[in-house]
C-alpha positions as CSV (number, residue, x, y, z in Angstrom):
1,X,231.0,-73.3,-5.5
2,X,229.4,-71.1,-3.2
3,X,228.4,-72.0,0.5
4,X,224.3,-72.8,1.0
5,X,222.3,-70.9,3.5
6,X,222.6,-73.7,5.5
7,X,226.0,-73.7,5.4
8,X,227.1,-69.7,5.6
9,X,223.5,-69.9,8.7
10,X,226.1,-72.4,10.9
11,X,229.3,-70.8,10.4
12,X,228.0,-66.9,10.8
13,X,224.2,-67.0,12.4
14,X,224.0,-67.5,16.3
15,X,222.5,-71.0,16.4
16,X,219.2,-69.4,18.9
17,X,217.0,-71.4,16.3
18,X,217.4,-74.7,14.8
19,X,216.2,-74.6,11.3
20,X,215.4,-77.3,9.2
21,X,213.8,-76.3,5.5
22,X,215.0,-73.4,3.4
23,X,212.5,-71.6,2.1
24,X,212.4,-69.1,-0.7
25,X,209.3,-68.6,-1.7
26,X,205.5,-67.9,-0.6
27,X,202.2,-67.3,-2.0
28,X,199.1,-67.5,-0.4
29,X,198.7,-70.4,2.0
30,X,201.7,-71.7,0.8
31,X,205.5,-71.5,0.6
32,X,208.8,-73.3,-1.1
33,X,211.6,-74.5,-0.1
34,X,215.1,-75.0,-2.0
35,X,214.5,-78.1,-3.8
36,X,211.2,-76.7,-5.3
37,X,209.0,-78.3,-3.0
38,X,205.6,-76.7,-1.5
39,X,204.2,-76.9,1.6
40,X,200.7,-76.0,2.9
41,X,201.6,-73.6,5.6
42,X,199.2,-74.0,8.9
43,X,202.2,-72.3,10.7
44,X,202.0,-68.4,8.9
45,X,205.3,-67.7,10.7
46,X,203.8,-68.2,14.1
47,X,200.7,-66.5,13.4
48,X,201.9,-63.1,11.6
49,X,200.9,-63.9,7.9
50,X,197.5,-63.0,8.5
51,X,196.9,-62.5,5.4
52,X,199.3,-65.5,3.5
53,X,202.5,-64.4,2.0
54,X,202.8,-61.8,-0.4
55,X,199.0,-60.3,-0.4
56,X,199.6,-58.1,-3.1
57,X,197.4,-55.2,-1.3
58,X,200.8,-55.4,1.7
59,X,203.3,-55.7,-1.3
60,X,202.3,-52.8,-3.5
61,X,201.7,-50.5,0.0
62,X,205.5,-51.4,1.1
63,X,206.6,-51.0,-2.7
64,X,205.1,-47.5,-3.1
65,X,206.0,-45.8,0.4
66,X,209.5,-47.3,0.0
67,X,209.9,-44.8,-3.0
68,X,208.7,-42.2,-1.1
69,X,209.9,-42.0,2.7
70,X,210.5,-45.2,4.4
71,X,212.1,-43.7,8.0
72,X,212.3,-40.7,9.8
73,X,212.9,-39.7,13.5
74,X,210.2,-39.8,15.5
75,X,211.2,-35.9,16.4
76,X,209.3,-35.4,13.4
77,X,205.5,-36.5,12.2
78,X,204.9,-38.4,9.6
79,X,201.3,-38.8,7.5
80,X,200.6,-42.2,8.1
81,X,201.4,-43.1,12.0
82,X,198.6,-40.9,12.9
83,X,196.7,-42.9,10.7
84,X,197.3,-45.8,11.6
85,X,197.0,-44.9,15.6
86,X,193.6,-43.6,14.7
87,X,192.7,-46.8,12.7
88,X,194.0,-49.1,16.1
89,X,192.4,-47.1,18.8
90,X,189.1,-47.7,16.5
91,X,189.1,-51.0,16.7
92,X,190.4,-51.2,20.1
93,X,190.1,-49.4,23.7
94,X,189.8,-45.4,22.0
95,X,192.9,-44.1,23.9
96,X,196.2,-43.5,22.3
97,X,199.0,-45.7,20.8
98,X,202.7,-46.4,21.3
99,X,204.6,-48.1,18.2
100,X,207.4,-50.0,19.0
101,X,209.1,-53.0,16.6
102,X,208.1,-56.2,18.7
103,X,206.0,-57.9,21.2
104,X,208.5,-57.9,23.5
105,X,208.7,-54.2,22.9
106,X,205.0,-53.9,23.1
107,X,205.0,-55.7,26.6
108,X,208.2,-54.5,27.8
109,X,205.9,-50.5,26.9
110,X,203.4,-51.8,29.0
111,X,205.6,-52.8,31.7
112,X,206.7,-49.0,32.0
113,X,203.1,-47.8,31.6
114,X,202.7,-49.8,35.0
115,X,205.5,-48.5,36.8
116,X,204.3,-45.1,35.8
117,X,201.3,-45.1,36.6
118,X,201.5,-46.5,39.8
119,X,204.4,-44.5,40.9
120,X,203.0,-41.7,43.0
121,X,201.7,-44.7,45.2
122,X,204.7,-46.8,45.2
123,X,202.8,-49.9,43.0
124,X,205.2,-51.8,40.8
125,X,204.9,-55.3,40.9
126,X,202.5,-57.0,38.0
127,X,200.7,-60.4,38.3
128,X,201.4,-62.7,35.3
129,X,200.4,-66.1,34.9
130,X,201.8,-69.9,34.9
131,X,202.6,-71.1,31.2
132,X,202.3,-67.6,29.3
133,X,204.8,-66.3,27.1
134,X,205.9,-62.4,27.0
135,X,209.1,-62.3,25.0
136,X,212.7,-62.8,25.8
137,X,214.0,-59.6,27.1
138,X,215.0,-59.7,30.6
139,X,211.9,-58.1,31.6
140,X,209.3,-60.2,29.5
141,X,211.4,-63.2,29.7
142,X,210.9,-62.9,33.6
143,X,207.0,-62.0,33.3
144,X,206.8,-65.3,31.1
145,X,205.2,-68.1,33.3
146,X,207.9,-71.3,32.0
147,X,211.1,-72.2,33.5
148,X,212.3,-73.3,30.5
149,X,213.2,-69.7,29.0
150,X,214.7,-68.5,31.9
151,X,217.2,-71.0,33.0
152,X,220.5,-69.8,33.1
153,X,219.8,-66.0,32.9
154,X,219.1,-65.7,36.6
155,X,218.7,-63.6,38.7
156,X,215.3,-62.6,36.7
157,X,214.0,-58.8,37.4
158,X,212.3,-57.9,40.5
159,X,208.3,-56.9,40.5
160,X,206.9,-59.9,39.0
161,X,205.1,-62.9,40.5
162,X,202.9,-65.4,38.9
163,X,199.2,-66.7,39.4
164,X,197.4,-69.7,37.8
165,X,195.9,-69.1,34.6
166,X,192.0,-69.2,34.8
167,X,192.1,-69.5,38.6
168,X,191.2,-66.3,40.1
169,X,191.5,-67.6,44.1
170,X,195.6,-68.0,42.5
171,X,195.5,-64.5,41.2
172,X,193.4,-63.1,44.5
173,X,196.3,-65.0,46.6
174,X,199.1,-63.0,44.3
175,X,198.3,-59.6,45.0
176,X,200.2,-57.2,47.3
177,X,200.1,-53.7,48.4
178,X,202.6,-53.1,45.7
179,X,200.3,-54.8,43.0
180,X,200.1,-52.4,40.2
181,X,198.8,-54.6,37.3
182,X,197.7,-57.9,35.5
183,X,199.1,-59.2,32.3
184,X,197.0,-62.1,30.9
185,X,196.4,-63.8,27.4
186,X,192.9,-64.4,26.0
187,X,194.3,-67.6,24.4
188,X,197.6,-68.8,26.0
189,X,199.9,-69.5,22.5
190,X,203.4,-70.9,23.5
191,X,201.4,-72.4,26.3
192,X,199.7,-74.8,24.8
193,X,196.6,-72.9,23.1
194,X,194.5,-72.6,26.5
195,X,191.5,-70.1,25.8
196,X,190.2,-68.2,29.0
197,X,187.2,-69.2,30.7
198,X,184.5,-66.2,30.4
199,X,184.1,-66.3,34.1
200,X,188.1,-66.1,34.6
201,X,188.0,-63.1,32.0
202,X,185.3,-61.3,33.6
203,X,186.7,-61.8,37.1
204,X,189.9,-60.5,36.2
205,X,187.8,-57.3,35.6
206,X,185.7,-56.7,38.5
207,X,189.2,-57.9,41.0
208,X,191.3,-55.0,39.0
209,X,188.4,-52.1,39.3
210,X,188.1,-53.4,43.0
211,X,191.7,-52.8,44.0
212,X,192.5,-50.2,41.4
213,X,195.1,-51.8,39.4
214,X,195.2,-51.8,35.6
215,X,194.6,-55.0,33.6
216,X,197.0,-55.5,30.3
217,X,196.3,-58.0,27.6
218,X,198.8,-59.3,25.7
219,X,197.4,-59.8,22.2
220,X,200.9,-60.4,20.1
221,X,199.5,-64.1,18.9
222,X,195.7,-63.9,19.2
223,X,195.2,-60.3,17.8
224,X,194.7,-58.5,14.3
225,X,191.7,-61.1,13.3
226,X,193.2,-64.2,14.5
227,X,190.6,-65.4,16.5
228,X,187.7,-63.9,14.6
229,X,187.8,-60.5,16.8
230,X,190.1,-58.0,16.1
231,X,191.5,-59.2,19.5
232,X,191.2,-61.9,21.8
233,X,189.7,-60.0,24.3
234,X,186.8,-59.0,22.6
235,X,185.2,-62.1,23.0
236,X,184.3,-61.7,26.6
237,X,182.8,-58.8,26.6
238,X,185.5,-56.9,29.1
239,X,187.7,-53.4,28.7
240,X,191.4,-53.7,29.6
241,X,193.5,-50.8,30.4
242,X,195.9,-51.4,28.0
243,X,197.0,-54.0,25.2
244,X,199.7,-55.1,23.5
245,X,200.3,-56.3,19.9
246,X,202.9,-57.3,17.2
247,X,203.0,-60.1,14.6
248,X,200.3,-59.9,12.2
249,X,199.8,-56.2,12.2
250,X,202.7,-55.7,9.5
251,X,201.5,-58.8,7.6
252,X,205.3,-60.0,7.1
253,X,206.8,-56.3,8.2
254,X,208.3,-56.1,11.2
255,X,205.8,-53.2,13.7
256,X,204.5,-53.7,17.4
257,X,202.1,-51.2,19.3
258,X,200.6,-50.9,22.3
259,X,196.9,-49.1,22.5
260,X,195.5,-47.9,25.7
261,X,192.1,-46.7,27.4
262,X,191.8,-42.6,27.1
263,X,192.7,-43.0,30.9
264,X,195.7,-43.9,30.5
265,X,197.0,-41.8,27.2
266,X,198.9,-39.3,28.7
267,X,200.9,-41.2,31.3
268,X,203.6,-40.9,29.2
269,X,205.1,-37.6,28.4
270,X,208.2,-36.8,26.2
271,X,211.2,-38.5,27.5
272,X,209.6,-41.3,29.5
273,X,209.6,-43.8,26.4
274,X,211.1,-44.1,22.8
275,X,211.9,-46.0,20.1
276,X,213.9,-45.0,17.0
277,X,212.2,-47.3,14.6
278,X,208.5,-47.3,16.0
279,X,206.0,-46.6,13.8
280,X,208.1,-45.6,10.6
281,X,206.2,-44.6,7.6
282,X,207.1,-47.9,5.8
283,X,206.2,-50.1,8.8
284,X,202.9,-47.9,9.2
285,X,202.1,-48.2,5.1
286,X,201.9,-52.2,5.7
287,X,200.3,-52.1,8.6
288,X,197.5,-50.1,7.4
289,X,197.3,-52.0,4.2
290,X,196.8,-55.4,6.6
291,X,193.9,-53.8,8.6
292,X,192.0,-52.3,5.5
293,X,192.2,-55.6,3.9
294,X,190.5,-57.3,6.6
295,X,187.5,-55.2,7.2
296,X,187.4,-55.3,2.7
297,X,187.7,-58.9,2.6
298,X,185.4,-59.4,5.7
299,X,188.2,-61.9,7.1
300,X,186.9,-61.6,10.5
301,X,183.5,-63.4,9.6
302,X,185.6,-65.8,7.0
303,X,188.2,-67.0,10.5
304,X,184.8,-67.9,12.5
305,X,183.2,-69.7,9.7
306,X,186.6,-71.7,8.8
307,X,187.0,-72.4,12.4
308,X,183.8,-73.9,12.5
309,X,185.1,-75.7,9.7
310,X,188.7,-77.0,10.6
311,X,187.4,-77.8,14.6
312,X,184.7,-79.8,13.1
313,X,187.1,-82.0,11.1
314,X,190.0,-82.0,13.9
315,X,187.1,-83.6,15.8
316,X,186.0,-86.0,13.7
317,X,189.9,-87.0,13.6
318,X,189.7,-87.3,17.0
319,X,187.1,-90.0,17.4
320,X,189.2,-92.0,14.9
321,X,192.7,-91.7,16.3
322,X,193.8,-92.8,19.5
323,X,196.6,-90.4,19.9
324,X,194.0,-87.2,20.0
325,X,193.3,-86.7,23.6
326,X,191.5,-83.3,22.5
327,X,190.6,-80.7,20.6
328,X,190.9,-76.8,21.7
329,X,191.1,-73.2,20.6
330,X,189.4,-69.8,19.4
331,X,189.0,-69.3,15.6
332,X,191.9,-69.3,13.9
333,X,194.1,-70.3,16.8
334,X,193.9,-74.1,17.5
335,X,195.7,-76.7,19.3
336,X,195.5,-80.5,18.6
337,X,196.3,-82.3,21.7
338,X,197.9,-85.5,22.1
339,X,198.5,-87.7,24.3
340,X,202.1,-88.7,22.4
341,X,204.9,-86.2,21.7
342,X,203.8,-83.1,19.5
343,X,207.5,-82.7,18.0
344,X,207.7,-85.8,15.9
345,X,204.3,-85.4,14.7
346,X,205.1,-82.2,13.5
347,X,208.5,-83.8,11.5
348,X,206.0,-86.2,10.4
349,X,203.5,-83.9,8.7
350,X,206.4,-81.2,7.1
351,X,207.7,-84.4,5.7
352,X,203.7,-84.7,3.9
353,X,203.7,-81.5,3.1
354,X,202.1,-79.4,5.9
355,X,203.9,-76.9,8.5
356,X,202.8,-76.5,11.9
357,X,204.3,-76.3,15.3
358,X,204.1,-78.1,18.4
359,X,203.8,-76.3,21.4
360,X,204.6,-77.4,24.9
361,X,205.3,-81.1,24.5
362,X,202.1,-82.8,23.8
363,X,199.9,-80.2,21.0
364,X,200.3,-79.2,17.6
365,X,199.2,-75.5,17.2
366,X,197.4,-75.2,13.7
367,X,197.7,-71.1,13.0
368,X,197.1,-70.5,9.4
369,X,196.7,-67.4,7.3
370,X,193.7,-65.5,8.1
371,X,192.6,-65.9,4.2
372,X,192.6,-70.1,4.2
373,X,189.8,-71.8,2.1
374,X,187.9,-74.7,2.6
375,X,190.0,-76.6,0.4
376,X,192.7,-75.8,1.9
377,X,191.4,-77.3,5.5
378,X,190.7,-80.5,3.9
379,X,193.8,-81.0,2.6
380,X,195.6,-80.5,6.1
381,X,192.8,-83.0,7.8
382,X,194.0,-85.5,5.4
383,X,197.7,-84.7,5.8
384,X,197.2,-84.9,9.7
385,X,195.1,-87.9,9.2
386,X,197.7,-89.5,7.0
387,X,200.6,-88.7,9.6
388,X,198.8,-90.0,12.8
């Protein structure tokens, strides 16, 4: 009898995640796991199935440039990265763009941007802020605003200190002469799905053009439609330098990219950054299929109007259940706070039939695909109303 997943994942697979359901299967808003079960998934893969699993658009655009030309070195062009670098500086800050793989990449790019830039000055060190999350590398582990990812890989890297997020006396008191940049979220994710204030956003601004140092948005979680923008930013009316983003933008297929203000697009020069699989032809062929579908299916209308739509009801929820100490987030991104442990609420509702996943100790973060319907809201407020 052959081993299960389960089985050959324990004895061979380094045990950084704890799994629990196998799945095999997805369509849509939803997936299966091994015993034929389905689940209604408010989870997307932490926000990167945009567009639900298996959008046929992404499948037949990975199946067709797969029988064509799925790598090549970036020594060489190819048709579509130029395409697809086109399509993101369109939509974002009409500079230039870097693919990488990651978020972490993506971060770790604008990180090097920085350092760069600043230099001929001697500038290096970049503000961050308490409770963000960056990625795991040594770099963006140590730019990530919680203790909890970075015991036991001390010392973390030089040229990083932290501020509080949407105080800007905090992020004042941070800077140094060697201050060189800012790295926010719009919406904090792994912290706990905290939206900026306007007047935090907008201050970040004006402090950066006052001292002349670059302001970096990490967009990994809240970008490619998630919040009803093509990015999180875009709601508060500012221009950053640079941004980074990963997750949904290959819809499923692993591609990261940072896009930057015409400023800043030839800071790099041949030699000064790389990445073998950055912006292959198959990862640029998904990608590309994702942001067309989008703007076709008007998706960033259809995530404002179902946020109205799932808030609304996660509020209504809340005047009925004690647990509920609040309600919070921007489109498509929300977090359920609660005033009991997030993590067994989340068992609880996998166990009825919906995935999410808690965040911090205390909120559920409700992420689902970029294409959910009405119907499919009401059946999670009764699951979550059924499991509180």
């Amino acid at each position: 009898m052959q081993p299960s997943p389960k089985e050959l994942h324990g004895q061979f697979v380094m045990p950084t995640y704890a799994p629990g359901l196998t799945l095999v299967r997805g369509a849509g808003v939803s997936v299966w796991d091994d015993t034929g079960r389905e689940y209604l998934d408010f989870m997307a893969g932490i926000a990167v199935n945009n567009l639900g699993h298996c959008h046929p658009a992404v499948v037949d655009a990975i199946r067709k440039q797969a029988g064509i030309l799925m790598h090549c070195s970036n020594l060489f062009h190819n048709e579509l990265q130029p395409r697809l670098a086109q399509k993101l500086s369109g939509i974002s800050l009409g500079g230039k763009v870097f693919f990488c793989n990651s978020g972490a990449e993506a971060n770790e790019c604008l990180f090097k941007l920085a350092r760069k830039w600043g230099s001929l000055d001697g500038r290096f060190e970049i503000i961050t802020m308490k409770n963000s999350f960056h990625g795991r590398t040594l770099a963006t582990m140590t730019a990530t605003g919680q203790t909890k990812y970075q015991k036991g890989f001390e010392p973390l890297m030089p040229g990083f200190s932290l501020a509080e997020f949407n105080n800007l006396d905090s992020v004042r008191a941070a800077l140094t002469p060697a201050t060189i940049a800012i790295l926010c979220e719009a919406v904090q994710g792994e912290g706990g799905i905290v939206p900026a204030t306007p007047d935090f956003m907008t201050g970040l601004r004006a402090l950066c053009d006052e001292r002349k140092i670059l302001l970096f948005f990490d967009e990994v979680q809240a970008g490619i439609g998630r919040t009803g923008q093509w990015f999180g930013y875009q709601h508060y009316g500012i221009r950053p330098d640079g941004i980074s983003m990963a997750k949904a933008l290959g819809g499923g297929f692993p591609i990261g990219a940072v896009a930057v203000t015409p400023e800043l697009s030839d800071v790099f020069q041949p030699g000064n950054h790389a990445s073998t699989f950055g912006g292959t032809p198959l990862a640029c062929a998904a990608a590309l299929a994702v942001l067309d579908t989008i703007e076709q299916e008007h998706l960033l209308d259809h995530v404002r109007q179902m946020s109205d739509l799932f808030l609304a009801g996660l509020r209504q929820l809340a005047g009925r259940h004690a647990n509920i100490q609040s309600v919070r987030g921007l489109g498509l991104m929300i977090g359920l706070v609660l005033n009991i442990p997030a993590k067994p609420i989340e068992a609880k509702l996998r166990e009825n039939g919906l995935l999410c996943i808690a965040t911090g100790d205390y909120v559920l973060r409700f992420v689902p695909p970029l294409i959910v319907q009405p119907a499919h809201i009401e059946q999670a407020l009764r699951l979550i109303d059924q499991s509180l």
